[in-house]
N, C-alpha and C positions, 0 to 999 in steps of 0.2 A: 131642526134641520130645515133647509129651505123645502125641498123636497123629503119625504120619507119612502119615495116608492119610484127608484128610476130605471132606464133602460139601461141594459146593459152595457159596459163601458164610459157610463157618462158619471161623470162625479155631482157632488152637491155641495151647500156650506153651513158648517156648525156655527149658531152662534147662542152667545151666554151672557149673561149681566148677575153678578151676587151684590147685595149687602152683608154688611156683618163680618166679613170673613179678611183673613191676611194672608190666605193660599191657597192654590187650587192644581190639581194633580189629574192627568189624563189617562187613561190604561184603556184597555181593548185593545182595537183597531186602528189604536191613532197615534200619531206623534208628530209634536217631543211629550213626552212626559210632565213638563212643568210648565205648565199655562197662568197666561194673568187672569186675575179675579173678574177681568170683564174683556170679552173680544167677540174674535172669530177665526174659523181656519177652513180653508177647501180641502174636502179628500182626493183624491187618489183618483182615476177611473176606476169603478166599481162592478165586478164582474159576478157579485154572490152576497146573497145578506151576510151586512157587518155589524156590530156591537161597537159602541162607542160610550164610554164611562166617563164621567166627570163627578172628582170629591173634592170638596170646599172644605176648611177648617176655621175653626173660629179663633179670633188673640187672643178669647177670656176663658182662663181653665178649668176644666171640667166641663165643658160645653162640647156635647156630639160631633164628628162632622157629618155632610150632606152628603151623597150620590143620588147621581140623575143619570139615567140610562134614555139612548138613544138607538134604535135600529131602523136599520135602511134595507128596504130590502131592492129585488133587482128584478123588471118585469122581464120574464123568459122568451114572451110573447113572438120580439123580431128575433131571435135566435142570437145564443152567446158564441162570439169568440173569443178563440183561444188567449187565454193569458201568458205573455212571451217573457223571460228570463234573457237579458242579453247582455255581456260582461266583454269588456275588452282589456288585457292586464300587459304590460304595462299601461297606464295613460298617467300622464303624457310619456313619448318613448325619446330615448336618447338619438341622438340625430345619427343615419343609418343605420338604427337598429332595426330590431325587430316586434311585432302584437300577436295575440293570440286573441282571437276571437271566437266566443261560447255564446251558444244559446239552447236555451231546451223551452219547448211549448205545447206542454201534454196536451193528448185530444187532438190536435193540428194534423192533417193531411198532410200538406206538402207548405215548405215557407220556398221565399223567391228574396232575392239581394239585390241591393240596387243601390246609389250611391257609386262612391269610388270602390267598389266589388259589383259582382254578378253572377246570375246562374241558381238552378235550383237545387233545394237542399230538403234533406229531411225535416223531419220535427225537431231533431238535435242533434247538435254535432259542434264540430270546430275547425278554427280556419287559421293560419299565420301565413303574415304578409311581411315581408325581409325588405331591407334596405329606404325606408322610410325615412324623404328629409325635409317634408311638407306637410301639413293640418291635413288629417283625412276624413272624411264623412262615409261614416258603414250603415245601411236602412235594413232591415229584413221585415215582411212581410208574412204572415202564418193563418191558413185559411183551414177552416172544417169546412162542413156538409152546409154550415147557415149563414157562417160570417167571418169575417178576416180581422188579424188586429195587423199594427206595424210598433218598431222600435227602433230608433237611430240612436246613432252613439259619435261624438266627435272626437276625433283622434290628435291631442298636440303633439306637434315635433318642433318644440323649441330651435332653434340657431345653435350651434355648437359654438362654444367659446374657450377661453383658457382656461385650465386647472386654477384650484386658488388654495394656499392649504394654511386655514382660517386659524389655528393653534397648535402648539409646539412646547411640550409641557414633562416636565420629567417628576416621576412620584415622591423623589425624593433628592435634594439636589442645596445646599454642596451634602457629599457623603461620605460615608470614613474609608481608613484607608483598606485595600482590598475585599471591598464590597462591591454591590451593583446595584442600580435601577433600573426601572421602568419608563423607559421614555413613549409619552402618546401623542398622535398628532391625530388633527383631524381636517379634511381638507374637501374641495367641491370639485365634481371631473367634469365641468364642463359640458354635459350634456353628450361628452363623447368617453368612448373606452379611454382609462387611464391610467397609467402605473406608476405607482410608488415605489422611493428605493431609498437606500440610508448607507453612510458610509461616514468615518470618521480621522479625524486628523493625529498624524503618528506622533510621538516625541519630538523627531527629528523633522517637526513639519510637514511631512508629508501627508497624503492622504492612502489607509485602505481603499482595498477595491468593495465598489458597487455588493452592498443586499439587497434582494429585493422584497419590500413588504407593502400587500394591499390592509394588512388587516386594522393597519391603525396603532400599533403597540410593538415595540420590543424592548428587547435587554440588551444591558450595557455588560452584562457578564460584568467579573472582578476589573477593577481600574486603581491603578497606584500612582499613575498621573493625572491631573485634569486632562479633560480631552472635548474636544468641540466636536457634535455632532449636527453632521447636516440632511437635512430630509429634501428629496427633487421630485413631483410630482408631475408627470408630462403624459400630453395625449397627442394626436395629429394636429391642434390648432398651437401647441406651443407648451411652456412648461411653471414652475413656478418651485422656487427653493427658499427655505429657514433654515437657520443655524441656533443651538442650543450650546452653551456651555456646561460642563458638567465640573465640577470642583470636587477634587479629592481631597481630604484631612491628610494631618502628618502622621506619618508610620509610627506604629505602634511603638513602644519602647518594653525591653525587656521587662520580665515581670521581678516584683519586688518582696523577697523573700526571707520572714524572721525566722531563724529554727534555733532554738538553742534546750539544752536539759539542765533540769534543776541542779544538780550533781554530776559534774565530772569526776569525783572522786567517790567508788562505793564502798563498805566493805563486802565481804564474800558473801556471795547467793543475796545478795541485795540488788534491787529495782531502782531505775532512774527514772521521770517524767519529764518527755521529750514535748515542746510545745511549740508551736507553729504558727503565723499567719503569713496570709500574702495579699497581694494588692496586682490588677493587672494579668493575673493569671487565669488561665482557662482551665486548669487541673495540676494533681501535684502526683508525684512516682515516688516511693519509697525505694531505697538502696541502701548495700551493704550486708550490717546484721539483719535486717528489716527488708518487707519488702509487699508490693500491691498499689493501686491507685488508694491516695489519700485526698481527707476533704481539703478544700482551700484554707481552713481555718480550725487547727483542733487541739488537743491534747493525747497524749498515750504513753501507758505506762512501759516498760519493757520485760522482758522476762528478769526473773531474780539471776544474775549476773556471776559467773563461775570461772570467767575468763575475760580480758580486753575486749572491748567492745567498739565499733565505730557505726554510725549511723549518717546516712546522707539523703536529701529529698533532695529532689530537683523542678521546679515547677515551670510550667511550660504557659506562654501567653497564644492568643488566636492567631499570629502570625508566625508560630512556627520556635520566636526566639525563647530559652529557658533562661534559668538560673539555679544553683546549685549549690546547697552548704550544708557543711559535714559535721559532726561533733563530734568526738572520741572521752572515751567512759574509763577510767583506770578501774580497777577490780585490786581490793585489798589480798593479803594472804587467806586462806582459809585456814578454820578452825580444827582442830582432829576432829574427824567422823566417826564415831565408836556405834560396833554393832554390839550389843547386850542384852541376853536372853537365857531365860530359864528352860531346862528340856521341857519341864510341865508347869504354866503357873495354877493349877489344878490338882493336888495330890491328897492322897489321900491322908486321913489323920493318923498324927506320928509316921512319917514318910519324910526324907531327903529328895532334894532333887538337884541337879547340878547346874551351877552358872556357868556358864561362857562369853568371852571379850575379845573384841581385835578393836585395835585401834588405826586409823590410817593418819599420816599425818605428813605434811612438805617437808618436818624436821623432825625424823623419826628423833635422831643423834639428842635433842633439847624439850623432848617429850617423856612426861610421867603420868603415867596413870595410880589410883588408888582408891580401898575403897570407902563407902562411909555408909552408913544407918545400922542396917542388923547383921554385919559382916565386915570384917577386918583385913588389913593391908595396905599396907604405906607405900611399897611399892611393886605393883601385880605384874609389869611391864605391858608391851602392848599388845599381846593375846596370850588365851592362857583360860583354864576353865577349872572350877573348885565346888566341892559336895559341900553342903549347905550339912547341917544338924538334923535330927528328925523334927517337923514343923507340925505346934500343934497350934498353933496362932497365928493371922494373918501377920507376914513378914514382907518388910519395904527393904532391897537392895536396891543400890545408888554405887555407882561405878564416876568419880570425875578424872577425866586427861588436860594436860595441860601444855601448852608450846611455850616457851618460854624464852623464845627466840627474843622476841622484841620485847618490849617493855611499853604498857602494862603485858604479862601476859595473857594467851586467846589460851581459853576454857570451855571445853564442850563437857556434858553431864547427860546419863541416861537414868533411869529408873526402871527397877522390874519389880512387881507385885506379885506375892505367891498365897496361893486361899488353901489351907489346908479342911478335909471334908469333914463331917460331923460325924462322932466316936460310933451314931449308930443311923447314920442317914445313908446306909447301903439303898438301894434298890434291891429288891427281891429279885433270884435267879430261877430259872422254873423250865420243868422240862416235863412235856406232857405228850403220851404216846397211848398207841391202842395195839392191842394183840394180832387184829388185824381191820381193815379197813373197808371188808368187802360184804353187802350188806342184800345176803339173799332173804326171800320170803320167811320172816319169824325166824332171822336166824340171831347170833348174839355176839358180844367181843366183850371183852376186858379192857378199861381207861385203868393206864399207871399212870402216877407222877409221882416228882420228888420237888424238893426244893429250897433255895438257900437262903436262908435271910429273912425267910419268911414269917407273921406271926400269925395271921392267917390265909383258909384258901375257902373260896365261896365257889359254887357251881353257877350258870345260867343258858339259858339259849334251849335246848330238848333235855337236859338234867337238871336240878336246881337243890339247894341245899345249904350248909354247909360242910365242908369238907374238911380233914388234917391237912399239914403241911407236906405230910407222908401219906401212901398209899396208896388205892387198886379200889376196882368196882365194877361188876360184873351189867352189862345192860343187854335186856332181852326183850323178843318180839320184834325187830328193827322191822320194820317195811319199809318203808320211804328211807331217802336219802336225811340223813342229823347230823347237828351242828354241835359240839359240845364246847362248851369255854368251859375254863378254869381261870380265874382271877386269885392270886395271892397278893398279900397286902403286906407292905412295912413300915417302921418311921419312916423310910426313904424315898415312898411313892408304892407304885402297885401294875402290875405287869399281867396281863392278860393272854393267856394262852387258846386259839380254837383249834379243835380237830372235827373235819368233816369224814363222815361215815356214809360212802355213797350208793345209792341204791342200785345194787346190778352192776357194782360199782367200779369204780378206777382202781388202779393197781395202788398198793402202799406206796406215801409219798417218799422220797428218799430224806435221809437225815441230814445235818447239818452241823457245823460246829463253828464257835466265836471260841479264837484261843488266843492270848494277849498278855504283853506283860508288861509291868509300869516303864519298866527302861530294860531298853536294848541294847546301845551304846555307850560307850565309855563309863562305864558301871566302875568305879573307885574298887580296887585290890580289897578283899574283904568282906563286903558290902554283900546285901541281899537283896532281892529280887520278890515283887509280889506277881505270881501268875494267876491270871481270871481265866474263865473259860463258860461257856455254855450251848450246850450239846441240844437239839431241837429233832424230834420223830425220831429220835434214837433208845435203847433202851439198856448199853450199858458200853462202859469207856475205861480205856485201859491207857496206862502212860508208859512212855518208854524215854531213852536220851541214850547217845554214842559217846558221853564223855563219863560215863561211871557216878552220878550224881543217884544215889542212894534214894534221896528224899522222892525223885520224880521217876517213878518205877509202880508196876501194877495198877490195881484196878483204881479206878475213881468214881466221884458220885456223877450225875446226870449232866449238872450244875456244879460250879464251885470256885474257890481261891483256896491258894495255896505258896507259902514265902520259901523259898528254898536259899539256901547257902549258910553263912561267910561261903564266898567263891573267890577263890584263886586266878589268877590272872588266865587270861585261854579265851580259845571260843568255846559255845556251848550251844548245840542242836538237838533243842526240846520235840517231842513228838505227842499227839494225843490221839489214841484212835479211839469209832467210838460205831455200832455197828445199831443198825437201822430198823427199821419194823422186815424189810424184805431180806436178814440177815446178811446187811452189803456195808461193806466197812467206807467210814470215810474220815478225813482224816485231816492233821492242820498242824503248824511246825514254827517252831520262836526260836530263830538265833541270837544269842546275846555274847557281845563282843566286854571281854571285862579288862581294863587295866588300856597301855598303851597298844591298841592293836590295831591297826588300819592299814588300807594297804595304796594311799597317796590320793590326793585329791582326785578326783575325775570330775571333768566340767563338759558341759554341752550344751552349747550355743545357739540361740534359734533367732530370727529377728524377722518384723511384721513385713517389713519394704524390702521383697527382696524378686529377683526375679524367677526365680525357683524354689519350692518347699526346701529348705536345707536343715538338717539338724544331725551332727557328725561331732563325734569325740575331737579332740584335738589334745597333742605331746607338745611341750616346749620346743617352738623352732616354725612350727606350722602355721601357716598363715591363711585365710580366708577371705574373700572378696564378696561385698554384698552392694551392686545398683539401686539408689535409694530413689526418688525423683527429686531434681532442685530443688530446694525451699520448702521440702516437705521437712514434719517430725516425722523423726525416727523412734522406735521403741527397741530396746533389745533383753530378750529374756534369756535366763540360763539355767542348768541344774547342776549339781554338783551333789556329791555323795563322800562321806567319810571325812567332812570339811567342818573347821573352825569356824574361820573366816575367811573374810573374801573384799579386794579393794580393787576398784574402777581406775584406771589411770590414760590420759592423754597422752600417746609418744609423741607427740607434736610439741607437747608442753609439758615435761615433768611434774610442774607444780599444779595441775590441775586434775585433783583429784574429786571424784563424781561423789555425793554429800550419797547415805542413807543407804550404801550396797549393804546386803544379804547375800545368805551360802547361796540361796536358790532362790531368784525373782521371776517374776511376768511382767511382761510390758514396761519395762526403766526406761523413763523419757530422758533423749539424748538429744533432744530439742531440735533446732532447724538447721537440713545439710544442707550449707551452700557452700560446702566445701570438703576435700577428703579426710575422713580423719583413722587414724590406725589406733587402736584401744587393747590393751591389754588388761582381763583378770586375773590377779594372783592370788591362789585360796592356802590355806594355811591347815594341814591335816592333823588329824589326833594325833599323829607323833612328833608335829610342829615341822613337819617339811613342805618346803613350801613349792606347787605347780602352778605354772600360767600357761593361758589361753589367749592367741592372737586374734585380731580381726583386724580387718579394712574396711572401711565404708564411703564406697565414693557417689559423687553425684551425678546422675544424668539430665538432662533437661529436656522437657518437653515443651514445643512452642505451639501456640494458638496460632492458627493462622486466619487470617482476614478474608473477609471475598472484598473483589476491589468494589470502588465507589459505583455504587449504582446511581443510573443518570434516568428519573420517572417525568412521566408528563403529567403537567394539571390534570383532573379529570381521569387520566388513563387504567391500566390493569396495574394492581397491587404487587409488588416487587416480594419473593420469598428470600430473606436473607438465613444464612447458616455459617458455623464457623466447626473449623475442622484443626488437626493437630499435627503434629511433625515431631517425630523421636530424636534426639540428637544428643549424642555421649559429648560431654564438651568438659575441659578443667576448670576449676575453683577461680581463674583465671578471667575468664569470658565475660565479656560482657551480655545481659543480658539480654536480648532483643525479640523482636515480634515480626515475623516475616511471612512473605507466602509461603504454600506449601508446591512440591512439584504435581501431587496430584491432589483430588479432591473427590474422593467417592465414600458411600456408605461403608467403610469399614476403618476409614481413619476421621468418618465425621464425628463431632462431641456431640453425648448427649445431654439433653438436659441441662444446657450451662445456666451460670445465674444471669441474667440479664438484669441491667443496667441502666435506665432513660435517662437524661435533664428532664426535670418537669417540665419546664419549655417545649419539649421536645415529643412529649407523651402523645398528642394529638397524631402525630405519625407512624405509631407504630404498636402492635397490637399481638403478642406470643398465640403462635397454635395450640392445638387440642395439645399436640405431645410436648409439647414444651422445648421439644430439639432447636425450633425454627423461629422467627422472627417475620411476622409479615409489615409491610410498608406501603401503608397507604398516602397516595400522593395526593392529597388535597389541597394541597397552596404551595405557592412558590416559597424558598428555601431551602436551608442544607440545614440535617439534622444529622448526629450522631447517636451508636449506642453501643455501650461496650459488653460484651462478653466474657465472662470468667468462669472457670473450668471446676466443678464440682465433683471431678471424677480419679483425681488424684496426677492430674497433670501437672501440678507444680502451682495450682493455681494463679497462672497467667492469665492476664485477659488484654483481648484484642479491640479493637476498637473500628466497627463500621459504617458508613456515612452513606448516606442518598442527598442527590440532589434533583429540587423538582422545579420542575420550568415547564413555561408555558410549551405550545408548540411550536418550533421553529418549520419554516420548509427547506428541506434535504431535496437537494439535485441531482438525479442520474441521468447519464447520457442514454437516450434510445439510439444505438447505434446505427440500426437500421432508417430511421425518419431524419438522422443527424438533427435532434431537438432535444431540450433538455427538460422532464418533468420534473414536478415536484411534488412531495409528500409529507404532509406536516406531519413530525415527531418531537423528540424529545430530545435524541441525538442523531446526527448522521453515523452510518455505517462507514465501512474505508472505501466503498467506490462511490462513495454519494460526498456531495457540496454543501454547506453551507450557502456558500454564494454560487447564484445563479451565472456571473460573470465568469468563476472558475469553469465550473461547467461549462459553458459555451464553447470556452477557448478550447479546451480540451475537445467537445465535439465535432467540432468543425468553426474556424476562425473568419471564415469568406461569410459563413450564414449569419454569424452572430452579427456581423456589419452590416448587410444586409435587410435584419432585424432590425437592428436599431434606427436603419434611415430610415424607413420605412413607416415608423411610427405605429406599427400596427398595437 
């Protein structure tokens, strides 16, 4: 340094010479940062010791670099003044505008101004000076207790000139059709206040009125014609105008749609594969038998096919236009449906049991049935039931019906298997009791048992042993609460009986009884009967009956079987009593109906979709109404008593009879109501008279409703979107549509729908915690969609919601009180707010708005 030791406020000068080196770098105190390898530079006035650093590098690598350290310090001696901060913002200022003048100078008493201002001031503060059209010169002055410093600042005020607007650019430009761009422009004001406006040319030549925008950027919103936009930039010295062309593409053309199915022609309860593309299209709707948003391009099978079928899609392009084509599916005859079933394919060895058949068919009149493997009959007709032989070997019945309507003829075929049990694969029957159950200090009881089948019986648990199949056993000393089993073993398995004996104890447990017999129904004239039974905490049983049966009368064992008849056609009301440890009788009852006895079908009707729990006998003639939801499956279950068989039929369509009915099902899929249908079962009773049951099942439709289009600003607050639903009873008839709802509250909102995105789309949009809502965040300009579908048994419809997100426009309201019109950047105008500032006006007041504009202000 030239000096290393100066007076306050006075500067000094660094200077450097390197060899060797290809760079050098400044830090501390000083700047710029990046110095040559050899100079000089003057500081600053210096009011306080400074640091100043200089590092040199070398070209050849791995070689150190240098620092050199320099400090300055500052003699105190004539006293330091204050060091002054003084800013003037704008510089230079637009012609008549306005400065703001700042200074602060810690330490300083008092400063004084001088120049083009005056007057004294504090240590710090600020000043603005308005209407500026001339170069200003500001000094201030700032003294302590030893010394004064000063600072001036020159103020440009350029000449005011014309606006100039330098470019005129659109983001994207020619564009397709009903799209938009961003058009920018960027332009000079002249040195004076200046405002921008944009307005554009109609079809019919003409021009919109006046927008007004400083910001440099708008939107052309959708355009389907080119249209010429022009931008006017003007201040009080005059104005300056560009014109931009904007080119639209040619309108979209409908979209282009292949749908056809493998087979138009099925046979019955057979499947088609419906296949699709499209071209052009923005989404496809399924209609008809079918129904849902489909992909643009796919395949699908359809359900196995019981009736005429027609399927239709229609697929929709970005501008709104669709296209639409159908296919229709013929459906062969069906086959007979045969129900075929054994009362038990389970019986015991050397045991009958009985087969039963119905057969349904569209041509009862040209239908035979007969049978084939281990049972005979050429011709059974088409219901009808017959006693098998006693079975002491697995037996294959085979029942085949035939239509022989057309040629070749349709042949449906059933199988039943029957397992007769092993000559000594009983299960052991066992009935194990105590004298009594209550267990004072040292006191004692008696364990009885009996048992059937048994070959042995072992003890375990607080007795242990082995034991007969028969007998009693005295146990003494009890204190505590015990546990006793009995286990008895046979070829058949082995069956374990506990009795607790409780301490201080519980009252005797009551008995029980298991009373059963292989067949209760249509028992063949003649035929015999095996009844089981076994009696539990009991200690002896007595049989009774109201029909004079000899064989089922007095005492019985604990446990047991027992065959009674040849039996006579009749009913028969078995009884078994059997009387307890707390001598308390209990008791259990076997009707068995023999020969042709019943007393007519009875059926009872339940189904999943309905609006109320309903489940009600029904007479022939009676009819029943059940609300399903549109396009939902239906399930329909039934019961029935005293019944053969039983056949499904469509009153819409005679020949459509439902494949695989049963006397008594749960949940029979009747596939998708999008339409009424009335259904009649007819069951067929053990004396071959036959009763039906009506039903109706119509559809109601439920619609999804939309919120409308939300309109979000770049940047702004995240939009919650929701969809809600609307009941609406409508015919088979209706088209099906998606509309608003009248209202919109927490009780008709959906929960949990599925939602929906385009991938494209995903960055906008983000599902809540509960999964009810949809939130939308608006991060870029664009219009996204997202669809909704109902997972709650609405018919699964789905709606489809859109946001659109834009920059900030400025919305215009009249203050009617100042007759002026503000502005407020949003996203949309409200209905009392502008778009355009020009609307606004006029509507304010039309003398001011002229006014305004001569004026130039």
């Amino acid at each position: 340094a030239d000096k290393y030791n100066v007076n306050s406020g006075e500067n000094t000068v660094l200077r450097w010479n390197t060899t060797g080196t290809s760079s050098c770098h400044a830090s501390g105190n000083w700047n710029p940062a990046v110095v040559g390898v050899n100079g000089n530079w003057t500081t600053p006035a210096i009011y306080s010791e400074k640091n100043y650093y200089l590092t040199c590098y070398s070209p050849t690598p791995g070689v150190d670099s240098v620092t050199k350290l320099v400090t300055v310090t500052v003699d105190q001696s004539a006293g330091v003044p204050p060091e002054i901060t003084f800013t003037a913002t704008p510089n230079p200022v637009n012609y008549n505008g306005s400065v703001t003048l700042s200074w602060n100078a810690p330490g300083a008493n008092s400063c004084v101004a001088s120049g083009n201002w005056s007057g004294a001031y504090g240590s710090s503060g600020s000043a603005i000076f308005y209407g500026l059209k001339f170069d200003k010169i500001y000094t201030i002055t700032c003294s302590n207790a030893l010394a004064s410093a000063s600072q001036t600042i020159n103020v440009s005020v350029p000449s005011p000139s014309l606006p100039e607007i330098t470019s005129l650019t659109a983001d994207a430009n020619p564009i397709e059709y009903n799209t938009g761009t961003t058009v920018r422009f960027t332009y000079t004001t002249g040195n004076v206040a200046t405002t921008c406006r944009y307005h554009s040319s109609l079809p019919d030549g003409g021009w919109s009125a006046w927008l007004y925008n400083n910001a440099g950027s708008f939107l052309t919103w959708k355009l389907q014609v080119s249209k010429i936009y022009e931008v006017e930039c003007y201040n009080a010295i005059g104005s300056d105008t560009k014109q931009i062309l904007i080119t639209v593409g040619d309108p979209p053309s409908a979209p282009i749609l292949n749908f056809s199915a493998n087979k138009t022609s099925v046979a019955y309860n057979e499947a088609a594969q419906l296949t699709w593309s499209s071209s052009n299209a923005a989404y496809c709707v399924a209609s008809g038998d079918w129904s849902g948003f489909k992909a643009l391009n796919g395949t699908q099978y359809t359900a196995n096919l019981i009736s005429n079928a027609f399927y239709a899609m229609t697929c929709y392009g970005g501008s709104g236009l669709s296209t639409t084509v159908g296919v229709s599916i013929l459906v062969g005859n069906q086959a007979p449906i045969i129900s075929f079933s054994a009362d038990s394919e389970f019986v015991p060895y050397n045991t009958p049991t009985t087969l039963r058949w119905s057969a349904l068919s569209a041509n009862p009149q040209n239908t035979t049935c007969f049978a084939q493997e281990n049972w005979d009959g050429d011709n059974l007709g088409l219901s009808g039931f017959q006693t098998t032989s006693p079975i002491k070997t697995q037996q294959i019945y085979k029942i085949v019906c035939s239509d022989s309507t057309i040629f070749p003829a349709i042949t449906s075929e059933k199988l039943v298997v029957v397992n007769p049990g092993s000559e000594s694969s009983v299960e052991p029957q066992v009935s194990f009791w105590a004298d009594n159950y209550v267990a004072d200090s040292n006191s004692e009881t008696i364990l009885n048992w009996t048992s059937l089948g048994a070959t042995t019986c072992e003890a375990s648990q607080d007795w242990n042993g082995d034991k007969g199949t028969v007998g009693s056993e005295r146990v003494s000393n009890i204190t505590e609460s015990k546990v006793f089993v009995l286990k008895c073993k046979s070829s058949g398995g082995d069956l374990a009986v506990p009795i607790t004996i409780a301490a201080n104890g519980s009252a005797t447990p009551s008995g029980s009884i298991f009373f059963t017999a292989d067949q209760t129904s249509n028992v063949p004239i003649g035929s015999t009967v095996n009844l089981r039974w076994v009696s539990k905490n009991t200690k002896s049983c007595a049989a009774s009956n109201i029909n004079g049966i000899i064989d089922w009368n007095g005492s019985k064992n604990l446990a047991g079987s027992q065959t009674i008849g040849p039996l006579n056609e009749g009913t028969y009301e078995l009884s078994l009593k059997c009387v307890d440890g707390s001598d308390q009788e209990v008791e259990s009852s076997v009707i068995i109906y023999v020969g042709a006895v019943g007393s007519g079908a009875d059926i009872i009707f339940t189904i999943n979709e309905t609006d109320s729990a309903l489940s009600v006998g029904f007479k022939p003639g009676t009819v029943n109404r059940y609300m399903v939801s549109y396009g939902n499956s239906a399930y329909l279950s039934w019961k029935t008593s005293n019944v053969v068989s039983c056949g499904l039929t469509d009153d819409d369509n005679a020949f459509v009879i439902y494949p695989g009915v049963e006397a008594s099902m749960t949940d029979y899929p009747l596939g998708i109501i999008n339409k009424a249908k009335n259904l009649t079962l007819s069951c067929i009773d053990t004396n071959g008279v036959s009763n039906s049951a009506y039903i109706k099942i119509s559809p109601y439709k439920n619609f999804i409703c939309p919120a409308n289009i939300a309109l979000l600003t770049v940047g702004g607050q995240d939009e919650t979107l929701s969809v809600y639903y609307k009941e609406s009873e409508s015919s088979a008839s209706d088209e099906l549509n998606v509309f608003d709802c009248d209202t919109k509250t927490e009780d008709n909102k959906v929960s949990s729908p599925d939602w929906s995105v385009n991938p494209a789309d995903q960055q906008y949009f983000e599902t809540s915690e509960s999964g009810d809502d949809l939130l939308a965040h608006p991060i870029a300009e664009g219009v996204a969609a997202v669809s909704a579908t109902s997972n709650q048994g609405f018919g699964n419809i789905t709606a489809t919601l859109q946001i659109m997100v834009r920059d900030e426009i400025d919305c215009w309201s009249c203050d009617a009180e100042n007759h002026s019109c503000q502005n407020n950047p949003k996203a949309s105008c409200d209905s009392e707010e502008f778009e355009e500032q020009s609307a606004c006006q006029e509507i304010c007041q039309k003398a001011r708005i002229i006014k305004y504009m001569e004026s130039g202000i």
